[in-house]
C-alpha positions in Angstrom: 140.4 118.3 105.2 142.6 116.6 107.7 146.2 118.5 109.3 148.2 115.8 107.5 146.8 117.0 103.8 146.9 120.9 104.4 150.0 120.4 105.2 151.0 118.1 102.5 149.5 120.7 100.0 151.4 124.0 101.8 154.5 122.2 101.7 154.2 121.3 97.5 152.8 124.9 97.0 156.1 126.2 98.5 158.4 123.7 97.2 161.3 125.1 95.1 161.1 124.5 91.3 163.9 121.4 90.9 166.0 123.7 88.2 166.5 126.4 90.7 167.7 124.2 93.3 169.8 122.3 90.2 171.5 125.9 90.0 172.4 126.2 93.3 173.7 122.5 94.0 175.8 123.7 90.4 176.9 127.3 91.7 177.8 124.6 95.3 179.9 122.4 93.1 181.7 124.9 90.9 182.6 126.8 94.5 184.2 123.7 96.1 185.3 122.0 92.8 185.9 124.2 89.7 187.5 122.8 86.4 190.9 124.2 85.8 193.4 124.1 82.9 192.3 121.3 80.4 189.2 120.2 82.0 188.4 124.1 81.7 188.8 124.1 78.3 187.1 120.5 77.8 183.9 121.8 79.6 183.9 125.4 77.4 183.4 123.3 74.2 181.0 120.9 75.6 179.1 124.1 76.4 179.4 125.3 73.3 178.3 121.9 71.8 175.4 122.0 74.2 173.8 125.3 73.3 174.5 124.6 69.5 172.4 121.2 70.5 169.6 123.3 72.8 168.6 125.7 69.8 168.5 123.2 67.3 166.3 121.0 69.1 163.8 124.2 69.9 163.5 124.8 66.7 163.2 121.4 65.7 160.1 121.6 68.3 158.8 124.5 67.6 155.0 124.6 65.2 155.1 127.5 62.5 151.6 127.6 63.1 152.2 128.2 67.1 154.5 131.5 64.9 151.6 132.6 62.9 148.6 131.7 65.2 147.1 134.9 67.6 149.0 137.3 65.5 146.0 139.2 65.0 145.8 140.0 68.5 148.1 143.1 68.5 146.9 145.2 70.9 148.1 142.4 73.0 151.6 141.4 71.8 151.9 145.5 71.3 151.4 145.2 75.3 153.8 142.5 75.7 156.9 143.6 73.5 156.9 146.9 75.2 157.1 146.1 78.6 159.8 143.1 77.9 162.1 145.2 75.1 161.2 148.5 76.6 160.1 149.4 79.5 162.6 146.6 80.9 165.6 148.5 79.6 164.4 152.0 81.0 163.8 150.3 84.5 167.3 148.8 84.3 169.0 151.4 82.8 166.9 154.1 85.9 168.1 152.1 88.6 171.4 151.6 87.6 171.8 155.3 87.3 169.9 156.2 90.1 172.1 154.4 92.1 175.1 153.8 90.6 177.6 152.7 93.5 175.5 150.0 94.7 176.6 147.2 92.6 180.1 146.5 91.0 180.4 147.4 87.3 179.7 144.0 86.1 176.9 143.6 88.5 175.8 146.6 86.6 176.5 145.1 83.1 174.6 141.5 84.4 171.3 144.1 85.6 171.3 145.5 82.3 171.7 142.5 80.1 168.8 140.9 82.4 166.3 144.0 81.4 167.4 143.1 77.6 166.6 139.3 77.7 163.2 137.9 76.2 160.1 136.5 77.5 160.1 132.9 79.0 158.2 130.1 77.1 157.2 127.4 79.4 156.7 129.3 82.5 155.0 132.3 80.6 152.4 130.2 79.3 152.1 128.0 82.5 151.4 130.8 85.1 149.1 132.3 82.5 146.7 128.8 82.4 146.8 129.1 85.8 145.0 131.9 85.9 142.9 131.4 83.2 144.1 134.1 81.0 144.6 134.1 77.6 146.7 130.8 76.8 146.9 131.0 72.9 147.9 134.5 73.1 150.7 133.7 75.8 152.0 131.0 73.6 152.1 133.6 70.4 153.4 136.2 72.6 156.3 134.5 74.4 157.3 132.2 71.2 158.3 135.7 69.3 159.3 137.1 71.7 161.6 134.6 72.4 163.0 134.5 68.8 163.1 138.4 68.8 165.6 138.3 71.6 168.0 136.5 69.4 168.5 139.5 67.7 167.1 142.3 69.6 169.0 141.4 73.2 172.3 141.9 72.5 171.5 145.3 70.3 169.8 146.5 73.4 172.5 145.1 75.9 175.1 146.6 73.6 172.9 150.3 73.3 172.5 150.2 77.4 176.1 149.3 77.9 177.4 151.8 75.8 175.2 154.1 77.9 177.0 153.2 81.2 180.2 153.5 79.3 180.6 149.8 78.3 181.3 148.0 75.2 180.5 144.6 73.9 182.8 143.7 71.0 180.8 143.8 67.5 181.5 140.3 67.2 179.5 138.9 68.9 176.7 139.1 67.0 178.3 137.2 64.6 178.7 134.3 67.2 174.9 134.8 68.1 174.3 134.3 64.6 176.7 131.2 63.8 175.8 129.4 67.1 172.5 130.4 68.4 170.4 131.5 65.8 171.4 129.6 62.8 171.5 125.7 64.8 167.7 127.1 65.7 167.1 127.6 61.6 168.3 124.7 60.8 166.6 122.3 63.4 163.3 124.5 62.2 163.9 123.2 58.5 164.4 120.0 60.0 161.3 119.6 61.6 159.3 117.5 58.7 162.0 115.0 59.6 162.4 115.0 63.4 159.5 117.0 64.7 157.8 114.0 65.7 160.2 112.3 67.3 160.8 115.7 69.0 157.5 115.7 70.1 157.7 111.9 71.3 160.4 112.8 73.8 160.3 116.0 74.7 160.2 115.2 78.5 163.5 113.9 77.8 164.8 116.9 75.6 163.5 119.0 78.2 166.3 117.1 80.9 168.7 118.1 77.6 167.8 121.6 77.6 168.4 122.0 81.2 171.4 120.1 81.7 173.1 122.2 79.0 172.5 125.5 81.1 173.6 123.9 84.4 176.9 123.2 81.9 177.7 126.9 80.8 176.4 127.7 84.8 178.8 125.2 85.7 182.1 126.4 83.4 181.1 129.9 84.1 181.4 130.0 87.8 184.2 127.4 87.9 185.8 130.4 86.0 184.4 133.0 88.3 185.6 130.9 91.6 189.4 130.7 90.2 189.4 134.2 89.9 187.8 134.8 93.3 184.4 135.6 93.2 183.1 135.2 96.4 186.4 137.8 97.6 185.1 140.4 95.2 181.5 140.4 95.8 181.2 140.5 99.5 177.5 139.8 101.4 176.1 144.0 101.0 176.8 143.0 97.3 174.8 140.6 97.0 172.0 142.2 99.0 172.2 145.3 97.5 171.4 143.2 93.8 169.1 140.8 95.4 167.0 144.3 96.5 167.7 145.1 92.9 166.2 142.4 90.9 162.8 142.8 93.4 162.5 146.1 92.7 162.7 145.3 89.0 160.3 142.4 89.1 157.7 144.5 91.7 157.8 147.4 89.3 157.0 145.3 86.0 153.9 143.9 87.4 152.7 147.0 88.7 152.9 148.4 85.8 151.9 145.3 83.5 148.8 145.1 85.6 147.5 148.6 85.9 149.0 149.2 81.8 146.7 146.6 80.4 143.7 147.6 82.6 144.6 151.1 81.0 145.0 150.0 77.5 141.3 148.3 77.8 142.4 144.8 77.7 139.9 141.9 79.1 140.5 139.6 81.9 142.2 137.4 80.3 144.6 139.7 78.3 145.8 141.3 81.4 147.1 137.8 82.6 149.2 137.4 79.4 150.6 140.5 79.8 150.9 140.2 83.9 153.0 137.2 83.0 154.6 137.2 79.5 155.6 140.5 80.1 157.4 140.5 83.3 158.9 137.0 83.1 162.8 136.7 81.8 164.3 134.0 80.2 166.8 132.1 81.9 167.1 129.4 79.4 167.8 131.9 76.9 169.9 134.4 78.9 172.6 131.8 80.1 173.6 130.6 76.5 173.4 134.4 74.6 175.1 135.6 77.9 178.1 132.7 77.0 178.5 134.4 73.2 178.9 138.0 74.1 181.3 137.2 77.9 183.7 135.0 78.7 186.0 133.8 81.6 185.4 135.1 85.0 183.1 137.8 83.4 180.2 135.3 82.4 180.0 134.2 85.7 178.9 137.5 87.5 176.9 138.7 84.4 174.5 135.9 85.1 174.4 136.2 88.6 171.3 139.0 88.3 169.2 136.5 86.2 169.6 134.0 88.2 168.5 135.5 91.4 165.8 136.7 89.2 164.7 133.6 87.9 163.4 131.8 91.3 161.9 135.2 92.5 160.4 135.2 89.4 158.6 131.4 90.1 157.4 132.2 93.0 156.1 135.7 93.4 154.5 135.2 90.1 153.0 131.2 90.9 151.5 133.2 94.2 150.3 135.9 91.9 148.8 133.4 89.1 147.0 131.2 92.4 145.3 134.9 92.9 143.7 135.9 89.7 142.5 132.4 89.5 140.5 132.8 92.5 139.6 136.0 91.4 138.1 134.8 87.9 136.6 132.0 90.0 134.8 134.2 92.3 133.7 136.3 89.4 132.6 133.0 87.3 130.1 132.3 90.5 129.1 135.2 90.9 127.7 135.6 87.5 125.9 131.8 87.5 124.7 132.6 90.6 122.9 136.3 89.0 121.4 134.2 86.1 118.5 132.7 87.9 117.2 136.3 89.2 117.8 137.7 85.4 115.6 135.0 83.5 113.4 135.0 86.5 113.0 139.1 85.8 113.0 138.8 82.1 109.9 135.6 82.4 108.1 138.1 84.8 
């Protein structure tokens, strides 16, 4: 292999994912040009339009047979749902207690809501083809547990907050309902109609999907910025979170990893689990996170999932690059025992 390929291929392997660094050119522009007064306002209902628009398109998109199918696995989506819906919330709700004047108390808030968010979908199943784990159970796994978090989130959030001595106000959950969960119903009854030309242009939808997050990103820190931010949460801050979420993320896939070796699951069970289990949605965090806060408040809510979400990429995509070699080294070493075992079994 020549020095101008290795390099080529080191370089793409360490590439940032293009929505992470979409997040940071947004977090750039809302620092040096937020939206004020009636652009403000214009750019909070666009948002709200927007995640109205991204939920009815996923459910417009989504197959009730990818709902039903691999259900019967549930020693595996047993494995799963705990460590996102619970062993998530006791991490988050350890540290933050453990060490209580580290972060500010919305820091504190934004840690906890992070430990109640749901699974990813696309990166879930992703990491977990890469290596070679179980694919259909990942795409079971991480579709309900995605719709779970609809519901089960904010109870959680609200259950951990109240824990720390915070409140979120009972109404939103009603919101959740009106415009998260029910555009998502109604694009899922929908789906005889538009389904297929959902699935025609879904590489377009997907642009869609993200764009409305960098919106609510965008209107959320403008927000944040106005009301001084970057005074507040001096550079310790943000170390002292940034040390935070890795902690977080390190513990997860310790335990993920040695938990489903305990619980007796194969090779490629322990991958789903691995990485459905420690990965949090941003795509679903951003817009339940605009329902419940608002103002200056959204903006450092999401700041934990956000740092979490690009350490999540890459630790994991290093991790998934790993137990594909591993399986691979396993795969040849098995073809290469066959030979000597028929040659035993002939003699």
């Amino acid at each position: 292999m020549s020095g101008a390929s290795q390099l080529s291929r080191t370089i793409s392997r360490w590439r940032p994912d293009t929505f992470v660094l979409a997040l940071a050119a947004t977090m750039t522009v809302a620092t040096v040009l937020p939206c004020r007064g009636i652009g403000a306002t214009i750019f909070s209902t666009l948002a709200i339009f927007a995640i109205g628009s991204l939920f009815f398109l996923q459910g417009a998109r989504l197959s009730r047979d990818a709902i039903i199918a691999g259900m019967t696995n549930w020693r595996l989506h047993l494995a799963i749902a705990a460590t996102t819906f619970v062993l998530f919330p006791i991490l988050g709700t350890a540290l933050t207690a453990l060490f209580p004047h580290a972060l500010t108390r919305t820091l504190v808030l934004g840690v906890l809501f992070l430990c109640a968010l749901p699974s990813t979908v696309q990166s879930s199943i992703a990491l977990t083809s890469i290596a070679q784990g179980n694919v259909a159970g990942a795409v079971c796994a991480a579709t309900a547990s995605s719709l779970a978090g609809l519901l089960l989130t904010p109870l959680l959030f609200s259950l951990m907050a109240h824990l720390h001595g915070g409140a979120i106000d009972a109404s939103g959950m009603w919101k959740i309902l009106g415009q998260l969960l029910l555009p998502f119903i109604v694009g899922h009854l929908l789906r005889p109609w538009i389904g297929a030309w959902a699935a025609r242009n879904r590489s377009v939808l997907a642009l869609t999907d993200r764009g409305s997050i960098l919106l609510v990103v965008y209107t959320a820190f403008s927000a944040a910025v106005m009301h001084g931010i970057w005074h507040q949460l001096p550079p310790p801050i943000f170390l002292a979170l940034g040390l935070v979420v890795a902690v977080l993320l390190a513990t997860a896939l310790l335990i993920t990893h040695t938990g489903a070796r305990a619980f007796g699951l194969g090779h490629a069970d322990q991958v789903a689990v691995v990485f459905c289990g420690s990965q949090k949605s941003l795509v679903a965090g951003i817009p339940i996170a605009s329902v419940l806060f608002s103002g200056p408040t959204l903006g450092v809510v999401v700041l934990p999932i956000m740092l979490y979400h690009p350490m999540q990429l890459v630790v994991c995509a290093w991790l998934a690059r790993r137990f594909a070699k591993r399986a691979a080294t396993a795969q040849a070493s098995a073809g290469a025992a066959l030979p000597i075992i028929d040659a035993a079994v002939q003699s």
